[in-house]
ROFIGU-546510 format. One record per residue (C-alpha): residue number from 0; residue in one letter; x, y, z. Coordinates in Angstrom, 1 decimal. Each point is the difference from the previous one (the first is absolute). Layout:
{zake NUM, 'A', {X, Y, Z}}
...
***
This chain:
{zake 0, 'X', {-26.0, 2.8, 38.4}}
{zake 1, 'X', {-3.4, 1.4, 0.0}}
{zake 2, 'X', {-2.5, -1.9, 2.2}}
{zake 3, 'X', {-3.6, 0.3, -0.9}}
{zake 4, 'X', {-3.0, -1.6, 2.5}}
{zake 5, 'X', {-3.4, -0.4, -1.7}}
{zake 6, 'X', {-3.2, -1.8, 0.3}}
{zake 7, 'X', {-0.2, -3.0, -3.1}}
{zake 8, 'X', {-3.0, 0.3, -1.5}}
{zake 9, 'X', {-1.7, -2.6, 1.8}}
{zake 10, 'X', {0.5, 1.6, 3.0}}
{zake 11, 'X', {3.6, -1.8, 0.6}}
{zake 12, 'X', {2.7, 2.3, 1.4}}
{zake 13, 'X', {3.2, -0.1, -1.8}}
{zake 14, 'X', {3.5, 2.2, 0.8}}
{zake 15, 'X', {2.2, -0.2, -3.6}}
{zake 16, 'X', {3.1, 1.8, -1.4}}
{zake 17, 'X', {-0.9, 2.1, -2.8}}
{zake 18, 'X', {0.1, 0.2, -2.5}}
{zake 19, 'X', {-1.7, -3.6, -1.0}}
{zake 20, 'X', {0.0, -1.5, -3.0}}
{zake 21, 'X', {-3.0, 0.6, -2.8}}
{zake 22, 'X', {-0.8, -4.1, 0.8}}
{zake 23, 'X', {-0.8, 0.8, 3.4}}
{zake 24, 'X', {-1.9, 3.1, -0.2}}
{zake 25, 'X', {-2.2, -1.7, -2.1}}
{zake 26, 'X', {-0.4, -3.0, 1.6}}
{zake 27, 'X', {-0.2, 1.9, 3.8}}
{zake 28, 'X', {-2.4, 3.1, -1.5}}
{zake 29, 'X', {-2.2, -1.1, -2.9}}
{zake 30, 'X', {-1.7, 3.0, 0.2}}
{zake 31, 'X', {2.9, 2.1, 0.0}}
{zake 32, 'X', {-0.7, 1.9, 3.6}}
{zake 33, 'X', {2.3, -0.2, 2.4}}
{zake 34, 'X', {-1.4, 0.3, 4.4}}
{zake 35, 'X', {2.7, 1.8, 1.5}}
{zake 36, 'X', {1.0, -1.2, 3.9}}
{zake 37, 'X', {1.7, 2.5, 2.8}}
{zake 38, 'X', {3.9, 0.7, -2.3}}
{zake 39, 'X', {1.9, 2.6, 1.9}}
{zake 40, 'X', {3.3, -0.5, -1.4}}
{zake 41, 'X', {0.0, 2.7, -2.3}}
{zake 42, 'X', {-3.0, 3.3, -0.4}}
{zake 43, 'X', {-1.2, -0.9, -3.7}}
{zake 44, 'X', {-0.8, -3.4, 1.4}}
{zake 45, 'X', {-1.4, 1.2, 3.8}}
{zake 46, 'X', {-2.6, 2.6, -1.9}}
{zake 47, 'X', {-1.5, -2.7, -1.5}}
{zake 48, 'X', {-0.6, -2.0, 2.8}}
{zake 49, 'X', {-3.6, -2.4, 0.0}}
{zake 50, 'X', {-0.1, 1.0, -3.6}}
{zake 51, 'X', {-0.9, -1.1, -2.9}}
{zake 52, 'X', {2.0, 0.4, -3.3}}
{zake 53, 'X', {0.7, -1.2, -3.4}}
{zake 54, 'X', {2.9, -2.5, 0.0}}
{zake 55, 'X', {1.1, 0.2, -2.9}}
{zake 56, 'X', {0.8, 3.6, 0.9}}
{zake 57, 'X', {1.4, -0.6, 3.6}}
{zake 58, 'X', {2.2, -2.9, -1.7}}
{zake 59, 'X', {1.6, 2.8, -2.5}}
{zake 60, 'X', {0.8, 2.3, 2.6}}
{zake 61, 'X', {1.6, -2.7, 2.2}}
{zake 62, 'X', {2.4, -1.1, -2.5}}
{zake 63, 'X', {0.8, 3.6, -1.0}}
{zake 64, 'X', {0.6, 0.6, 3.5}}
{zake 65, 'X', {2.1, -2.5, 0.4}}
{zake 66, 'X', {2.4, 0.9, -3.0}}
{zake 67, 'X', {0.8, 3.1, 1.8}}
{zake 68, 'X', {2.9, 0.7, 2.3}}
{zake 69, 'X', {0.0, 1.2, 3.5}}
{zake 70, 'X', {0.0, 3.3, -0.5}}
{zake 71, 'X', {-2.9, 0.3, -2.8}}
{zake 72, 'X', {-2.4, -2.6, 2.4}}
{zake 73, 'X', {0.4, 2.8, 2.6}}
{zake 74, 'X', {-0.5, 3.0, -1.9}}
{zake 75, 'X', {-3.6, -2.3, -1.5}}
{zake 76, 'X', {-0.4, -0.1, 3.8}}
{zake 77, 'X', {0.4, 3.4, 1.1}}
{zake 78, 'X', {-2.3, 1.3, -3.1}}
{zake 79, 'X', {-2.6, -2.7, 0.6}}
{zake 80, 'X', {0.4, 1.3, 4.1}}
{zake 81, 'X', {-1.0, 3.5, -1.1}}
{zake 82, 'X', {-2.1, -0.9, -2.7}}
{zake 83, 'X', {-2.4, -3.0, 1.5}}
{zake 84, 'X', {-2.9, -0.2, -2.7}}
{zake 85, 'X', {2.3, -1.0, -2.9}}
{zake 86, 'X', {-1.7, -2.5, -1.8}}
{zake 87, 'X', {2.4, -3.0, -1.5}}
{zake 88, 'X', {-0.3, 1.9, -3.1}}
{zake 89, 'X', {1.6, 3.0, 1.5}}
{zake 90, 'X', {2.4, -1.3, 1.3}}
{zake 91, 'X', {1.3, -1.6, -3.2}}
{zake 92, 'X', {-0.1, 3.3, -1.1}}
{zake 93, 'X', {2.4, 1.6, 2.8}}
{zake 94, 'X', {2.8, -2.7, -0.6}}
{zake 95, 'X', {-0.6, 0.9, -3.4}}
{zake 96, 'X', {1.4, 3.8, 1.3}}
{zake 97, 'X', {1.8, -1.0, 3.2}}
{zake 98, 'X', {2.5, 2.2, -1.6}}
{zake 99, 'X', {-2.0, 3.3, 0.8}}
{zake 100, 'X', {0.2, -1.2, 4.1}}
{zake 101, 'X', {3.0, 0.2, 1.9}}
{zake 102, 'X', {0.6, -1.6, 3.1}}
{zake 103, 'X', {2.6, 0.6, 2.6}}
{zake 104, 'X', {0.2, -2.6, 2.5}}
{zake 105, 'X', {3.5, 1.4, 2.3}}
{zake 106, 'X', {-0.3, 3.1, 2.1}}
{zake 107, 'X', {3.6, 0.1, -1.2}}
{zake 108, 'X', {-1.2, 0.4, -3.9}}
{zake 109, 'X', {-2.8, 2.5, 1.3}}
{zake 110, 'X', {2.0, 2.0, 2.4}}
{zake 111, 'X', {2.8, 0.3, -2.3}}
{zake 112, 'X', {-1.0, 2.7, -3.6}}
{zake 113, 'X', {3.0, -1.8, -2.1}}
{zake 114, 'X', {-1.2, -3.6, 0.9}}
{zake 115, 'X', {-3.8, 0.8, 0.0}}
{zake 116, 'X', {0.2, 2.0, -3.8}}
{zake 117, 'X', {2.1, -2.7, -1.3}}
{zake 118, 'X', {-1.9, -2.6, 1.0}}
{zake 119, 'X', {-3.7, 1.2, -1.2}}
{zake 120, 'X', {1.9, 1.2, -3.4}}
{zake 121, 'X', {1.2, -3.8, -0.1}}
{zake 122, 'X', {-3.8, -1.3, 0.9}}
{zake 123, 'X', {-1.3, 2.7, -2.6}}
{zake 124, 'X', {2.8, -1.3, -2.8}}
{zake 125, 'X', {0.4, -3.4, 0.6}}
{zake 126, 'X', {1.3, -0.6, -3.5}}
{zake 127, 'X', {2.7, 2.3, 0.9}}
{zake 128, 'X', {-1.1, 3.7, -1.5}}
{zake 129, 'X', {1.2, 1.4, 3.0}}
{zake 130, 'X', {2.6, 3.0, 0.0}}
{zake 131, 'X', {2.5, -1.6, 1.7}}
{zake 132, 'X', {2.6, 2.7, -0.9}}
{zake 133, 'X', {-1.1, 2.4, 2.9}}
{zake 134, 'X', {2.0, 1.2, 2.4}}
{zake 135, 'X', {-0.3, -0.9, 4.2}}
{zake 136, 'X', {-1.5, 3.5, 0.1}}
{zake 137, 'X', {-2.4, 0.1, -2.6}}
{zake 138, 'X', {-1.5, -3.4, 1.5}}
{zake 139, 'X', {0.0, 1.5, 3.2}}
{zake 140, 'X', {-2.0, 2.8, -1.2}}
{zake 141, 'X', {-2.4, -2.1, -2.5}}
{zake 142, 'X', {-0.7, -1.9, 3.6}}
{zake 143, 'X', {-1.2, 2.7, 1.9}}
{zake 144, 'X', {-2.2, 0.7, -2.8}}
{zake 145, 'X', {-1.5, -3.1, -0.4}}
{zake 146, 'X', {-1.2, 0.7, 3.6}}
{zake 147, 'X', {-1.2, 3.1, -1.2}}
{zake 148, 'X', {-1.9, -0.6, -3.0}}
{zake 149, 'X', {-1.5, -4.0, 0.6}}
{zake 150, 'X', {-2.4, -1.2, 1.8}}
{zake 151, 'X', {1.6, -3.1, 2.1}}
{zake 152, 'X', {-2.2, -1.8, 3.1}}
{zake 153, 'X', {1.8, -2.1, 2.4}}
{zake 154, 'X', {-1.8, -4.1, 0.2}}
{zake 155, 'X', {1.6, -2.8, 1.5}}
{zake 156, 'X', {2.3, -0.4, -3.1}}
{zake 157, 'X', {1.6, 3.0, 0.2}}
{zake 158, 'X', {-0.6, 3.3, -1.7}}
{zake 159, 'X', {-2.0, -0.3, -3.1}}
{zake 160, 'X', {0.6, 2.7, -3.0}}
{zake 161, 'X', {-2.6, 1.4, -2.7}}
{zake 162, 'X', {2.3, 1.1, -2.8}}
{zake 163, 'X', {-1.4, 3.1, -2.0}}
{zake 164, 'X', {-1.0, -1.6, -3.1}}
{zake 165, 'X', {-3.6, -1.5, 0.0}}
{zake 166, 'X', {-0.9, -3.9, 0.1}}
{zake 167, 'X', {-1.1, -0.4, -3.2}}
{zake 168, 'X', {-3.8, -0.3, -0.6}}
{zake 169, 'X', {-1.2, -3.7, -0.5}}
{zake 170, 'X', {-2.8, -1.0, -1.6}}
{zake 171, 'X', {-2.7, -1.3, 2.2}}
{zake 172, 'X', {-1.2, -2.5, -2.3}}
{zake 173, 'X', {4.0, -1.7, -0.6}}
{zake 174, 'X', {0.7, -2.6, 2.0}}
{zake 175, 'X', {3.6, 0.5, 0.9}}
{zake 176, 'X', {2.3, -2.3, -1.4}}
{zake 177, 'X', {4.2, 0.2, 1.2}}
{zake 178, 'X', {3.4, -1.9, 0.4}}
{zake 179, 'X', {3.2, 1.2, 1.2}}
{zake 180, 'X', {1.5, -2.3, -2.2}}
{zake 181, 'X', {-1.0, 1.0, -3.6}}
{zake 182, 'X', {1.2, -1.3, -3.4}}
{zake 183, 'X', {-0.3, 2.1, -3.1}}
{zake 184, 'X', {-3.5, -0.9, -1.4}}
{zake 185, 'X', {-0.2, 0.5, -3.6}}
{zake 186, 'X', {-4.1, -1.0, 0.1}}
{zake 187, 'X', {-2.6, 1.6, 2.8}}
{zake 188, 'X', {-3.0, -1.6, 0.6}}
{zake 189, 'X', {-3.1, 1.5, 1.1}}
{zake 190, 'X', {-2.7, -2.0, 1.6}}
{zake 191, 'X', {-3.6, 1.6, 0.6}}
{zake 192, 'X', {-3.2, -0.6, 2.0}}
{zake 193, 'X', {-2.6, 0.8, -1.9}}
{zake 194, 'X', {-2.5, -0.6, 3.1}}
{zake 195, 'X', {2.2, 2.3, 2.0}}
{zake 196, 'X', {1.5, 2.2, -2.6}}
{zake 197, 'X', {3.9, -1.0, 1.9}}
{zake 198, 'X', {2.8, -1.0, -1.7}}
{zake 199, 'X', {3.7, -0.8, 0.5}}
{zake 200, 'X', {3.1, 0.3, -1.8}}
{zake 201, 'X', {2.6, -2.7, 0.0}}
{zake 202, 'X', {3.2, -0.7, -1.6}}
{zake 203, 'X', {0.1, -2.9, -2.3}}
{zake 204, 'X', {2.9, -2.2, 1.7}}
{zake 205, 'X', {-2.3, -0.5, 3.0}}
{zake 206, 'X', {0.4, -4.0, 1.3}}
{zake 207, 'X', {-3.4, -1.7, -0.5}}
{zake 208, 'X', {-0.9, -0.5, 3.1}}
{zake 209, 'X', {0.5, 4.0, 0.6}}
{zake 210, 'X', {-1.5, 1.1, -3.1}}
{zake 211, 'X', {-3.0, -1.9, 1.2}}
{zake 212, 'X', {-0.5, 0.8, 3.4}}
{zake 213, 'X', {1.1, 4.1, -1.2}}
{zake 214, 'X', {-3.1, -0.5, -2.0}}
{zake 215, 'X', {-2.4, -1.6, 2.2}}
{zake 216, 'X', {0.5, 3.0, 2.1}}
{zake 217, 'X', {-2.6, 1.9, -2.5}}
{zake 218, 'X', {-3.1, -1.7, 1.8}}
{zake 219, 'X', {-0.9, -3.3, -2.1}}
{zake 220, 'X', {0.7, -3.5, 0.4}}
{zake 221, 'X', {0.5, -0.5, -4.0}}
{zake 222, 'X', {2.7, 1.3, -1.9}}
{zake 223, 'X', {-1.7, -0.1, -3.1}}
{zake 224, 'X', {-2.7, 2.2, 1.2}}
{zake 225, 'X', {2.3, 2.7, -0.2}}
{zake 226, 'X', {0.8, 2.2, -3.3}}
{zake 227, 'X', {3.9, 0.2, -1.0}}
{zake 228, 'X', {1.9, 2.8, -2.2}}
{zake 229, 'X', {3.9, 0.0, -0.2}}
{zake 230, 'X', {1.9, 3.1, -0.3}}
{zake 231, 'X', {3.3, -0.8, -2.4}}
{zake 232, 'X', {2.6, 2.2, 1.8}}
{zake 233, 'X', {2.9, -1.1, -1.1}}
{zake 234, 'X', {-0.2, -3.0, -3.1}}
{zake 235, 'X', {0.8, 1.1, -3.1}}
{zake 236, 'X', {-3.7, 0.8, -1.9}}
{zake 237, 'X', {0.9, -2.6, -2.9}}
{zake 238, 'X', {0.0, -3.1, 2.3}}
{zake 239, 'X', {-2.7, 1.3, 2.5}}
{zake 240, 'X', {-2.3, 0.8, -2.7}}
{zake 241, 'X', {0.7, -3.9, -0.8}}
{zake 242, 'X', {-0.6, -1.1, 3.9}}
{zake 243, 'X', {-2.6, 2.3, 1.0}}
{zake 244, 'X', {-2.8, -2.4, -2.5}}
{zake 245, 'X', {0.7, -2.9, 2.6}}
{zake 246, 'X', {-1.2, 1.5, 2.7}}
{zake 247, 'X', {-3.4, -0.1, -0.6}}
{zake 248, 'X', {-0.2, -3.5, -0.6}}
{zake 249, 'X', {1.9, -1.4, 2.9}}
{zake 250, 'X', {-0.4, 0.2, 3.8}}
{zake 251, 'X', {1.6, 2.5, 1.9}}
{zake 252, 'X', {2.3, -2.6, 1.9}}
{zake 253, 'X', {1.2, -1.4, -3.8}}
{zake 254, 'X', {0.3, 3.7, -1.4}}
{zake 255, 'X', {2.2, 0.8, 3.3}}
{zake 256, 'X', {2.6, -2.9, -0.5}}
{zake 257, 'X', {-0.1, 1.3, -3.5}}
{zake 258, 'X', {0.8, 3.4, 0.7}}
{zake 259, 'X', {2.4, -1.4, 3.1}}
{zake 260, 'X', {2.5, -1.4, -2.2}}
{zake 261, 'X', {0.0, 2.5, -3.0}}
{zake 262, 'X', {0.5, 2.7, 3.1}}
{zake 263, 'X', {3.3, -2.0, 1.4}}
{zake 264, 'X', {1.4, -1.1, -3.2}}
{zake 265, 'X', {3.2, 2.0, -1.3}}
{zake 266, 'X', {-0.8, 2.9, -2.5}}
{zake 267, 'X', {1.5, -2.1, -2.3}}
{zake 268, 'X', {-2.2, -3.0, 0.2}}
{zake 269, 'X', {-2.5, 2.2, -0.4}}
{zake 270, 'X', {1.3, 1.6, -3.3}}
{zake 271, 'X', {1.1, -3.5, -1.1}}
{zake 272, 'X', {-4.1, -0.9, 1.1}}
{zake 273, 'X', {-1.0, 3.3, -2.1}}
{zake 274, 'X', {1.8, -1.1, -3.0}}
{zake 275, 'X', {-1.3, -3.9, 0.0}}
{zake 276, 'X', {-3.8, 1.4, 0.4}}
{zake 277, 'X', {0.5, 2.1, -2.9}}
{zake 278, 'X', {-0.1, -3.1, -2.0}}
{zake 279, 'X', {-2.1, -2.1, 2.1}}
{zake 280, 'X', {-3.3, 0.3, 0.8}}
{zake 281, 'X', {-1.5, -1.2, 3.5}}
{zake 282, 'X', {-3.4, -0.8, 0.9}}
{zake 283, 'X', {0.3, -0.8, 3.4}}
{zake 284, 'X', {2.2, 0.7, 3.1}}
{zake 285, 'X', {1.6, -3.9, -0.1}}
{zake 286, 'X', {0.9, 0.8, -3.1}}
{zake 287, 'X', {1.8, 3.0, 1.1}}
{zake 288, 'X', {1.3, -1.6, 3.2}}
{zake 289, 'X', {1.3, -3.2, -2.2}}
{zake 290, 'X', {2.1, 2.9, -2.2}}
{zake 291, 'X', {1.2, 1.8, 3.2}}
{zake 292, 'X', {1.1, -3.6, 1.3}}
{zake 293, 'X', {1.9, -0.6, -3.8}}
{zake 294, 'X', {2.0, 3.6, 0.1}}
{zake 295, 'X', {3.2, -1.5, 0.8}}
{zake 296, 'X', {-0.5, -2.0, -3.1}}
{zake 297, 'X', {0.6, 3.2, -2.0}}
{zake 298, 'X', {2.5, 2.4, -0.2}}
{zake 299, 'X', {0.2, 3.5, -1.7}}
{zake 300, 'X', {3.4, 0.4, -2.5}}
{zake 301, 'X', {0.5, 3.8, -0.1}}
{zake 302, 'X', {0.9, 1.3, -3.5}}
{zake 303, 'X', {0.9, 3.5, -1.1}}
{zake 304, 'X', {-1.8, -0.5, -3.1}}
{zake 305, 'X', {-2.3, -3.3, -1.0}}
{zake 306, 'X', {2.5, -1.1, -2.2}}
{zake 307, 'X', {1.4, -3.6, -0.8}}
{zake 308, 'X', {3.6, 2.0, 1.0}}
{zake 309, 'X', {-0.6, 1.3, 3.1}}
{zake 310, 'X', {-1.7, -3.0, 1.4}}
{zake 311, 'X', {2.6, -2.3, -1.1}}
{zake 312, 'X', {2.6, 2.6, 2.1}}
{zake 313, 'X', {-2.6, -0.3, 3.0}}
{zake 314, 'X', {-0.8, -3.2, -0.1}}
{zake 315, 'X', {3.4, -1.4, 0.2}}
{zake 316, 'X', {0.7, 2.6, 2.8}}
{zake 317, 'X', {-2.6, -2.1, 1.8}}
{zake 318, 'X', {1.6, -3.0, -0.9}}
{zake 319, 'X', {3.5, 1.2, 0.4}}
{zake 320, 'X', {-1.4, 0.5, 4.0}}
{zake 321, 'X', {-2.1, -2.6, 0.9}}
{zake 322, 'X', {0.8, -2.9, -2.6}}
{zake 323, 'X', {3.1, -0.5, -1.4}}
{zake 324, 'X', {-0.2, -3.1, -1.5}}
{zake 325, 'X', {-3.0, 1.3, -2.3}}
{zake 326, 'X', {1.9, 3.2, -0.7}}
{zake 327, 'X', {3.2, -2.3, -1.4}}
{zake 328, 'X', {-2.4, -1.9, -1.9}}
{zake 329, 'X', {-1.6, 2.9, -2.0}}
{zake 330, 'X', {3.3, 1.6, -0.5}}
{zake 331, 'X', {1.9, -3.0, -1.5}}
{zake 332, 'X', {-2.6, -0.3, -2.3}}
{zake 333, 'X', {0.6, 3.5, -1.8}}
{zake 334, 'X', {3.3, 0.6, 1.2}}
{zake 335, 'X', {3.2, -0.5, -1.9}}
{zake 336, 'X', {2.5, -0.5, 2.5}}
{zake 337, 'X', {2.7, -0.4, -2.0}}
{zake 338, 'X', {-0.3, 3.2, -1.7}}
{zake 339, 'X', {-1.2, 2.0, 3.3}}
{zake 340, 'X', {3.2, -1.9, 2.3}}
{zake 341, 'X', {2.5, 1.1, -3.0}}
{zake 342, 'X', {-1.3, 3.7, 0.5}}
{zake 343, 'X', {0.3, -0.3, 3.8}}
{zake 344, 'X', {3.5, -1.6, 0.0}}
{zake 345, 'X', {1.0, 2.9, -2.3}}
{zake 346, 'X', {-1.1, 2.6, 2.3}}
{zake 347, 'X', {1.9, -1.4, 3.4}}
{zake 348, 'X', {3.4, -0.4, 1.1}}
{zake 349, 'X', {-0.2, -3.9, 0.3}}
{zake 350, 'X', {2.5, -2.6, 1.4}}
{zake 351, 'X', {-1.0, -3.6, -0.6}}
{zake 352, 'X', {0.4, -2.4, 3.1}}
{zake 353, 'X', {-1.2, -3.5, 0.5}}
{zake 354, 'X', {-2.6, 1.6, 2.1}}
{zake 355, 'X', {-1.2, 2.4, -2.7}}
{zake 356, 'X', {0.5, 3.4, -0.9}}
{zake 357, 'X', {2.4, 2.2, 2.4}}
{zake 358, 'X', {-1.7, 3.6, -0.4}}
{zake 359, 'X', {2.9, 3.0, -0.1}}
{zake 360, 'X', {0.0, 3.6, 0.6}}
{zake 361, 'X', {1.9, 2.0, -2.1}}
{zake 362, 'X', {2.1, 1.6, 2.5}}
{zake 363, 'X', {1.4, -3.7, 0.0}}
{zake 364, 'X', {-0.4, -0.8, -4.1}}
{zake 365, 'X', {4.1, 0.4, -0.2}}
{zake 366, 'X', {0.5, -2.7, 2.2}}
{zake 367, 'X', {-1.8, -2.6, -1.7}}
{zake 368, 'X', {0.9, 0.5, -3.7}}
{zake 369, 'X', {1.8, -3.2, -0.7}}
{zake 370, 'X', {-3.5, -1.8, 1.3}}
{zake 371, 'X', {-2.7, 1.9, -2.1}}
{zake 372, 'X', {-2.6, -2.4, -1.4}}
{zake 373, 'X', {1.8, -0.6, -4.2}}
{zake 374, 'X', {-3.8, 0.2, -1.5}}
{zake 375, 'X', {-0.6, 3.6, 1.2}}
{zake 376, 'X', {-1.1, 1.6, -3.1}}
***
């Protein structure tokens, strides 16, 4: 829980969790700056005491803040403790890379080379790159060289890290956009200021109400003020090059529930989607939504060949597994059972019974001479 105190614009004071919802901030801070009170709980937060600063920004880090776990909010901590003029912006960009920080936190881990090199590789490779084949000795020894060769200063979080490799360089007119929790975006967007000359980059799946307040970040109280490109990163060309019209006839709110649900549908759906707008043209994004919304109404037969033959073969496959009774009705109509149950009957070792046919392996055929079925040809 992260507890902010602040002065309401009116001069009110007010003491909140953050982060607060978009509703709120723009009902609480119509002009979109934030008055600061006395917050001590945690440095980012105490260095900007009696401040002013943009809330759409403050509200951003506070929720990214609070998506971290214990050990990332104290490493933040320690790096904002020895690094005090970070703007908002910068410090976006350092969660960004918390991955080139380590922070020890036990005298244990830090007095100890196995458990000190182990644990910064683990902070360094968090997606698990680590060599984890060493040996006891060769940890020891990358330990004592860690000591050696990196620059560490003790804070009141522990013992904070600079890994070799460079943060990388950030751009000073992006405004930093991240989320822990990222979904494959197939579509970029890329808002700019032309006022300002900033910009941000967001993925397309963004909830409204984040999308919107991600963007308001860029200085304006108007989204359509802003200019919009999309970056196709993943969508096949074909359908994006049918897509990417719309945009620029629709708001950026309608394009991004557009571009929200192609993102989460199945690749399927969307070659299923590619196919139907191959022979239907759309004018507009309802039309497009309305046609996303029918998909389940069609249904893709894979053929080998487009051939009357090899969709019959499919399409009673289909049927044979999801619609039996439609199946039996197609096949009775072409099907001589007669003449196909006489070829069957002649090609099993059959015993009839009041229950039907008694199936019987050969190994047992001898047995069950006298009772063969007469008609076998």
């Amino acid at each position: 829980m992260l507890i902010i105190k602040f002065n309401f614009e009116n001069g009110d004071m007010g003491s909140y969790d953050f982060p607060i919802t978009l509703q709120e901030i723009k009902e609480w801070f119509p002009t979109g700056s934030i008055q600061l009170l006395e917050n001590n709980t945690v440095p980012w937060l105490r260095q900007r005491n009696g401040q002013f600063e943009n809330i759409y920004d403050l509200n951003s880090l506070s929720a990214l803040y609070e998506s971290l776990n214990r050990k990332e909010r104290d490493k933040l901590n320690a790096i904002s403790t020895l690094k005090p003029n970070l703007s908002i912006n910068e410090l976006i960009h350092h969660i960004k890379h918390l991955n080139h920080f380590g922070l020890i936190n036990t005298f244990e881990d830090f007095s100890s080379p196995v458990r000190l090199a182990q644990e910064l590789y683990q902070q360094q490779y968090p997606n698990g790159l680590a060599n984890q084949s060493l040996t006891d000795e060769e940890w020891s020894l990358a330990g004592i060289k860690v000591k050696e060769s990196l620059n560490y200063e003790m804070t009141s979080y522990g013992w904070l890290f600079k890994f070799n490799e460079p943060l990388p360089e950030m751009n000073k007119d992006e405004i930093q956009y991240y989320s822990r929790y990222e979904f494959e975006s197939l579509i970029q967007l890329k808002a700019y200021n032309r006022e300002t000359h900033q910009f941000i980059k967001l993925p397309i799946w963004l909830p409204e109400t984040m999308l919107e307040q991600n963007l308001l970040r860029l200085r304006h109280a108007h989204l359509d003020y802003f200019e919009y490109a999309y970056e196709n990163i993943g969508l096949r060309q074909e359908l994006w090059e049918v897509i990417h019209p719309l945009t620029t006839s629709s708001s950026i709110l309608e394009i991004n529930r557009l571009l929200a649900v192609i993102n989460h549908i199945s690749l399927s759906e969307r070659q299923l989607l590619e196919s139907v707008l191959n022979h239907i043209q759309v004018d507009e994004i309802s039309q497009l939504e309305f046609l996303i919304d029918s998909l389940y109404k069609f249904n893709f037969i894979e053929t080998k060949t487009n051939s009357p033959y090899d969709f019959a073969r499919a399409k009673l496959q289909m049927l044979l597994d999801e619609d039996f009774e439609s199946y039996q009705a197609w096949v009775e109509g072409f099907v001589d059972y007669e003449k196909l149950g006489q070829a069957m009957l002649n090609e099993e070792v059959l015993v009839e019974t009041e229950k039907g046919y008694l199936q019987v392996p050969d190994e047992f055929e001898h047995f069950f001479e006298d009772h063969m079925l007469e008609h076998k040809l």
